[in-house]
N, C-alpha and C positions, 0 to 999 in steps of 0.2 A: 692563554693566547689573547692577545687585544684585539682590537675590533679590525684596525688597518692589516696584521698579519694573518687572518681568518680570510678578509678578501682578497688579498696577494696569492695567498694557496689557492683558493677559489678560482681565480681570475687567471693565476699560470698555469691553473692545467689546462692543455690543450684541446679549443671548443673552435671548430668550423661554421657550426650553423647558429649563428648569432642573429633572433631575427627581433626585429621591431616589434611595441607591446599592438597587441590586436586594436587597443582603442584608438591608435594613429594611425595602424594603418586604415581602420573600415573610416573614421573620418576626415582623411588626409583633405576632403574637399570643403572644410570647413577652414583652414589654417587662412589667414592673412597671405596676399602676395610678396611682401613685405614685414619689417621688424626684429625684432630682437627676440628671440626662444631661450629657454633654459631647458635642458636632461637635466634633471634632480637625482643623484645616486646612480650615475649613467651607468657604470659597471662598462661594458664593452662599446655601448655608445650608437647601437642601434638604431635606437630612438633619434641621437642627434646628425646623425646619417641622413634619417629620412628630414628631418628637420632644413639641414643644411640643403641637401638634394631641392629642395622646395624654395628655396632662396631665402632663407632668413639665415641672420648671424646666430649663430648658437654657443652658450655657453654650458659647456658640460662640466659637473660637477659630481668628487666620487671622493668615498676614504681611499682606496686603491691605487697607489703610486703604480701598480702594474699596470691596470685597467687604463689609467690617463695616460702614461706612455702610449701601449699600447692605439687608442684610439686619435691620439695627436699625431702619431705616427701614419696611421691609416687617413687622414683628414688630410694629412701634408702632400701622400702622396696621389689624393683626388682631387689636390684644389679643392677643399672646401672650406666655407670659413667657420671652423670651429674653436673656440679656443676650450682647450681643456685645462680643468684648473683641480688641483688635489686640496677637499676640502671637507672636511668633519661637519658635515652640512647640519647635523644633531646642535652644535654646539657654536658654529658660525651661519647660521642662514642665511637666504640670499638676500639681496639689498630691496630697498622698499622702491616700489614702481619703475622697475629696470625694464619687464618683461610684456610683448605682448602675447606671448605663450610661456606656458610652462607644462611638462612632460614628467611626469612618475610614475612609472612600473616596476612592481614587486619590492617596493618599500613601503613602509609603514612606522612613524612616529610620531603619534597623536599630538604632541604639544606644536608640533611644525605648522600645523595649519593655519594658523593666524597669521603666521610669517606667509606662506606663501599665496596665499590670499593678497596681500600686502605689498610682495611682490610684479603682481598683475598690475599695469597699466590701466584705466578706465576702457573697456573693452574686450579686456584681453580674455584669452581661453585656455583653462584650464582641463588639461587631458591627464585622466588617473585611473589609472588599475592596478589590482593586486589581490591576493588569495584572501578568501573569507573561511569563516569557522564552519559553516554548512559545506560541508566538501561529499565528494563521492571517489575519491582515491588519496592518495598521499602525497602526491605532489605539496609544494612547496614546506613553508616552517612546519614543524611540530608543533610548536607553543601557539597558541590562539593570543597570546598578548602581540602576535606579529599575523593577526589575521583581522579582518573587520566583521562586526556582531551584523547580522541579520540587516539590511539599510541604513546601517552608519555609516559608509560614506555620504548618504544623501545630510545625513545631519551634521556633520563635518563640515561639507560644503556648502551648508543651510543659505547661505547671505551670496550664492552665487544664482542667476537665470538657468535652469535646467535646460541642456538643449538633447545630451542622449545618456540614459542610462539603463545597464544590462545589470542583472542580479539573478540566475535562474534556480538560484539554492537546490533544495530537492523535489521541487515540482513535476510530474509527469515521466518521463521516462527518461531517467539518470544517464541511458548511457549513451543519449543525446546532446546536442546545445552546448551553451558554455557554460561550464561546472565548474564551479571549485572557484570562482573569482568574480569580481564586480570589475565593472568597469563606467567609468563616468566622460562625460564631456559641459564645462559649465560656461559660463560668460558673466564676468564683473561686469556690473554697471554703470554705467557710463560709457561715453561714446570713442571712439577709436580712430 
């Protein structure tokens, strides 16, 4: 099975509670009143819901021809301005200084990051979460090549201004807090 027909299965089964990754919604009051957003690997398009909600033009981007129906559809009929676009983001990345946000939850592919770096505007804010290898249940991948080591996102995003990041691995009392995931909020430099 290829990678598009894996999230087509995915993505048709039917899911009601589709929500937003936690790192946009706890810093929704950092985003630009204005600009251009990208959802990276939108999947159902959560992310670019709250995006659009908030007045930025967003472009969502997914391998899943269901997933981008689907959420073009949902965007059409809220008036929002979303364009949803069906794109093997692994293998076409997005365009160099399009964005003054960009959004990724629960993807992970390490050579992307120069790109979307890249993609950021002088100013822009990069919002990213997704499951790490220090876990305390089984949520998300199996494989740890789809999880991040111990504070690699921070090294990842090395050449970005820190402004919030969560990592609470297996410190204190597990069946607490936010487990099982990092999550980051950065700022390219330069001015906006």
């Amino acid at each position: 099975m290829n990678k598009r027909d894996k999230w087509n299965a995915r993505y048709g089964e039917s899911v009601t509670d589709v929500q937003a990754a936690q790192v946009l919604l706890q810093n929704q009051h950092l985003l630009p009143d204005s600009g251009r957003a990208l959802d990276l690997a939108c999947g159902r398009g959560a992310n670019a819901i709250v995006l659009a909600n908030h007045g930025l033009q967003v472009d969502a981007l997914d391998i899943s021809d269901v997933a981008i129906d689907a959420l073009a559809e949902l965007a059409a009929a809220r008036g929002l301005d979303v364009h949803a676009q069906l794109r093997d983001v692994e293998k076409n990345p997005p365009e160099v200084a399009r964005y003054d946000v960009v959004v990724v939850s629960y993807f992970l592919h390490r050579p992307l990051f120069p790109a979307l770096i890249e993609s950021l505007r002088p100013g822009g804010l990069m919002f990213y979460q997704t499951f790490t290898q220090s876990r305390v249940s089984e949520r998300g991948p199996g494989s740890d090549n789809y999880r991040l080591a111990d504070q690699e996102l921070l090294q990842l995003l090395s050449g970005m201004q820190l402004l919030v990041y969560r990592e609470e691995g297996l410190v204190g009392d597990c069946s607490q807090g936010f487990r099982d995931e990092a999550m980051y909020v950065g700022r390219k430099a330069g001015e906006r």
